[in-house]
N, C-alpha and C positions, 0 to 999 in steps of 0.2 A: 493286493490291497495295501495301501499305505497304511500305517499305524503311529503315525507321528503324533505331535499336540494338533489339533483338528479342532479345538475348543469353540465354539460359537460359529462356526459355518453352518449356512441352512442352503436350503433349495435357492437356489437363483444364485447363491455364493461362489466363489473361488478362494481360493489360498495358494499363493505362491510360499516356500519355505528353503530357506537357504541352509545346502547339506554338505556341507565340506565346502569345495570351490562349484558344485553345483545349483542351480535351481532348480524347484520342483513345484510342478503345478498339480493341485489336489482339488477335486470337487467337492460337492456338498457329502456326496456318499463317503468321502472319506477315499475314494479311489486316483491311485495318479493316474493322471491324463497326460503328462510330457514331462520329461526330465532331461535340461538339458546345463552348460558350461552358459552359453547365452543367458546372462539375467536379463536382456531387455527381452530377450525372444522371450521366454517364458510371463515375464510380468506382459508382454502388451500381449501374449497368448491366452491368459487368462482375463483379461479386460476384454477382448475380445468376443470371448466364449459367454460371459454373462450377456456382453451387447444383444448378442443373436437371441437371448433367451427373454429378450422384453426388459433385461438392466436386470439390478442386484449388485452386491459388493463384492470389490476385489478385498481380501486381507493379505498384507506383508507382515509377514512375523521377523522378527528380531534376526538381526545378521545385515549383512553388506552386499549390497547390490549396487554391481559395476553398468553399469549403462555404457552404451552405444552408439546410442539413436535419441531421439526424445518419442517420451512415452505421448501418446494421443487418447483421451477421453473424450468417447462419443456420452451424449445424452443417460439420463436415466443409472447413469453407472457412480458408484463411490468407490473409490481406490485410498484405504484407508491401513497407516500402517501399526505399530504396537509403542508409538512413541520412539524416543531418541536412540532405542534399541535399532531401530528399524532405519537405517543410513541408505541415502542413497547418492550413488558417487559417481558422477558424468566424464568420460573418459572422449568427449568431443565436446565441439563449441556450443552445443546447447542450442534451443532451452531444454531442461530437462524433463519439463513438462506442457503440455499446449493444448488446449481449449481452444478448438475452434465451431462456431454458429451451430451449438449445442446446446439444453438448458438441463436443470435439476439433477445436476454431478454434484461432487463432493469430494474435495481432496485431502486430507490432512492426517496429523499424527503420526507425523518422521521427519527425519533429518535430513538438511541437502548440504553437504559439506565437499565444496568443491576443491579442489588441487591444483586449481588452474586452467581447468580445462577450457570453460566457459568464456568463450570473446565474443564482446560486440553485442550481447544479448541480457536478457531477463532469464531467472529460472524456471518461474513460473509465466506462462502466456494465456491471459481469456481473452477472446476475440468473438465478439458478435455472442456473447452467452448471457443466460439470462436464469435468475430461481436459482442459484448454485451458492456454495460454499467451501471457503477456500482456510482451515483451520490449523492452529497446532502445528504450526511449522518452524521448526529451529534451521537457520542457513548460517553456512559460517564458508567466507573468503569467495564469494558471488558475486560475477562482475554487475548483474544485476538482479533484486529479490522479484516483483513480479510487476506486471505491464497490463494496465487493462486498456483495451481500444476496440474499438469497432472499423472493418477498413472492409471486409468483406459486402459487397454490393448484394443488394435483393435479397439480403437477409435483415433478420430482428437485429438491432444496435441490444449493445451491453448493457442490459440496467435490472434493477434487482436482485443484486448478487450481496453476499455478507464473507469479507474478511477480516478474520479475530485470530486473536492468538500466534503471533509472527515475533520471534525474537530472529535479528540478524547480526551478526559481527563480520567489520573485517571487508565491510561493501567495496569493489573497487570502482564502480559509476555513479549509478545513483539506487536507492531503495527499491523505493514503488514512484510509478508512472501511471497515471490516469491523463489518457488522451481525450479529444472530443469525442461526441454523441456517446457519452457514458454518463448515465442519468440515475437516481435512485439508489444507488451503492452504500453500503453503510462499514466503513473501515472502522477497528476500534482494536484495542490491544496491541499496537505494536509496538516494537521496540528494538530501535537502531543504535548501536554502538559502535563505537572505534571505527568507523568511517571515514578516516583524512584521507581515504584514497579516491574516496567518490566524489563524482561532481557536483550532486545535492542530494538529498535527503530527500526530501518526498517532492513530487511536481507535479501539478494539476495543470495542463497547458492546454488549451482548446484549439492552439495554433497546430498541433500533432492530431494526426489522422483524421478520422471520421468520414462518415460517407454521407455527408451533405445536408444531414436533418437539423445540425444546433441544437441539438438534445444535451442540454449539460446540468440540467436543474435535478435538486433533491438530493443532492450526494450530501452524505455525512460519513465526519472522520471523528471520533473520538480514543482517550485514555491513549495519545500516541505520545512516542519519545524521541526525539531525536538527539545523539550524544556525536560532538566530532565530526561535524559534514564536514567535505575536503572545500568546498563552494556553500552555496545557501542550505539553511535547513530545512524551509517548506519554504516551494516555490510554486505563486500561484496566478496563472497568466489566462486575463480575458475570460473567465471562471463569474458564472452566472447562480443565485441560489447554493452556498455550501454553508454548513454550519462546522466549525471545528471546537471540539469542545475538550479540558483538561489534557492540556497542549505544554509539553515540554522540549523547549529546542535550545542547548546548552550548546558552546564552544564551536560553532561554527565558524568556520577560517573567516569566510566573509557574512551579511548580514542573516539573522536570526530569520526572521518570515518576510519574505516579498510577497508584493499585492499590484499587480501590473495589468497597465492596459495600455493598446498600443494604438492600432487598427482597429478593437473592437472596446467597449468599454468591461470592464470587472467593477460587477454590484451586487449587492444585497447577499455579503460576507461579513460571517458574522464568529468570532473567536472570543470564544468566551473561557474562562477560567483560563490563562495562558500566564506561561512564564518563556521568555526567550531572553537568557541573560548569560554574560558573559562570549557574546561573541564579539568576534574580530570587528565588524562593520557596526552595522544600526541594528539594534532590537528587531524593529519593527519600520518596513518601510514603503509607504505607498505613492505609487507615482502613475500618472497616464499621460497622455497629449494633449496639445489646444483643443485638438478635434477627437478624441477619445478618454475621456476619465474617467477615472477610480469614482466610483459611487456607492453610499449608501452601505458603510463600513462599518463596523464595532468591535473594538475588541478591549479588553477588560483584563488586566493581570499584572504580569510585573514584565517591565523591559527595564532591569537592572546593570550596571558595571558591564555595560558593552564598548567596544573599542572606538566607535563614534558617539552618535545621537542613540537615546532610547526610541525616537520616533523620527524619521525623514517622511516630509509629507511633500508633492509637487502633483499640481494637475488631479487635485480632484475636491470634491465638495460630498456636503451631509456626512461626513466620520464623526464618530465617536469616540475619543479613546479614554477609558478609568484604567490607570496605573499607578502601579509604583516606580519613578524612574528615577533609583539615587546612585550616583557613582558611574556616571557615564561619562567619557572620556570627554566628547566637545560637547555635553549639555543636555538636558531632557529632552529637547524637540528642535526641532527645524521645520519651519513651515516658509516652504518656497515658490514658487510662480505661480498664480491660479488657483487656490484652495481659498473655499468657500463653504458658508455655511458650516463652520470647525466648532465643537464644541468636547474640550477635553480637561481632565484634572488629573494633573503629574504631581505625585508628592515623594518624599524622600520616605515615610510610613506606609503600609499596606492598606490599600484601599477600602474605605467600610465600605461592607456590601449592604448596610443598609441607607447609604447615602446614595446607590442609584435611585434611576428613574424607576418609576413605576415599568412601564415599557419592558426597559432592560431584565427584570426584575421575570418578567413573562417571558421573552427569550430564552433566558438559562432554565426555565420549568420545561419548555419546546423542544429544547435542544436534548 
């Protein structure tokens, strides 16, 4: 009989606990079940053991866990660790974790502090998942923090999932990745730092993956940070229905948030409370084709002292913009080939918010 801290384990539980250089897996009864040198054998040993039992939670208690492999969460199961106590450290290229065409998991409450190992991937992967949550996660020196898509065929696409609480330093790609047919998502709390090694910060691309539905509506992102993208801060391509809301994207090498449409168009984006100030490029910049535009735009905040325009606009119509745009290098705005229907107020003062539209006014309550 183990006699370790075993503190809140119940029936349908596990506890992996790291004891020396070993781990040790412990049931609800308080009895060990496997003790081995393998921390990934052990942790996906007890993920496992709940699976079979109808789901229940994994707990990782405090200590370092060397990985091997990437951990897999089926359905129904929560793998949940004791906070920043609780490390876990990938000793191959990752990811370290992966959700695949599973729903009502739950991952969070530990560290993922890579050393390098991690090429060419995200840390965390949901794929085809659905009702989940993804919490409490501090990553530091991660080629990529997490990827949501849908690509697996004859399954449910990704939608309805909540990720919160994500601080990362040290990105060397990009953040978080939101591919197509990922619909209903609600991102909020994160917060990216010292990032000049990644290619951008956050990306909503409808051009990346999906299994053929165009399911891209209802995703919300709020209270996110983007500090030092190596490339753009939020990058958001042919993206249909997102609201982003108290939005901060500082010192980006090149432009603060893109709004792109190519082949398909990007509309009804709507960014509210936002500050994108002091990057390298333009604040804020919207562009599509003759034959694809940016449509039906708002965004409200400050695009201050950025390295071009506070605003670049080409190929599109119905935008909105209320800002504050003072101290930009070539100018408040640029409005170039095809933009229609523009209605915007750039001032060097912070915009009163009781001087929107009634409309606008509704949004920010929505959002």
């Amino acid at each position: 009989m183990f006699t370790g801290n075993i503190q809140s384990i119940r029936k349908t539980c596990c506890a992996v606990i790291i004891d020396g250089d070993c781990a040790i897996v412990v049931d609800y009864t308080g009895t060990k079940v496997h003790w081995t040198r393998d921390h990934w054998d052990a942790v996906q040993m007890a993920i496992e053991l709940v699976a079979r039992n109808g789901g229940g939670k994994v707990e990782l208690g405090p200590g370092t866990y060397k990985l091997k492999k990437t951990l897999t969460v089926p359905s129904n199961v929560a793998l949940v660790g004791a906070g920043p106590a609780t490390r876990l450290v990938p000793e191959f290229g990752g990811p370290v974790i992966e959700v695949t065409d599973a729903s009502n998991i739950k991952v969070g409450d530990f560290a993922i502090v890579d050393e390098g190992a991690i090429t060419n991937t995200f840390a965390i992967v949901l794929d085809c998942v659905s009702k989940s949550s993804i919490f409490g996660i501090y990553l530091r020196n991660v080629f990529g923090v997490l990827q949501l898509r849908s690509t697996v065929t004859n399954t449910n696409p990704t939608r309805m999932n909540i990720v919160s609480g994500i601080v990362a330093e040290d990105v060397r790609h990009r953040a978080v990745e939101v591919q197509e047919d990922v619909s209903y998502c609600k991102l909020s709390d994160i917060y990216i730092r010292n990032a000049e090694g990644s290619e951008n910060g956050i990306v909503l691309d409808s051009t990346l993956g999906g299994v053929g539905l165009g399911q891209r509506e209802g995703n919300k992102l709020s209270n996110i940070t983007v500090l030092s993208a190596g490339g753009l801060g939020i990058y958001i391509k042919e993206w249909t229905d997102l609201q982003l809301t108290n939005i901060t994207v500082e010192e980006s090498k090149l432009d603060g948030i893109v709004i792109e449409a190519d082949t398909k168009t990007a509309t009804r984006i709507y960014i509210i409370n936002a500050k994108s100030r002091n990057n390298g490029g333009n604040g804020l910049k919207i562009t599509g084709t003759a034959t694809a535009k940016a449509t039906n735009i708002i965004y409200i905040g400050d695009l201050s002292k950025n390295g071009n325009y506070g605003a670049f606009l080409q190929y599109c119509e119905k935008v909105r913009i209320y800002a504050t745009a003072d101290e930009n290098t070539a100018g408040k705005i640029s409005i170039g080939t095809e933009v229609t229907n523009l209605h915007y107020v750039l001032s060097d003062e912070a915009y009163a918010d009781q001087a929107l539209p009634t409309y606008i006014h509704t949004l920010t309550v929505q959002a």
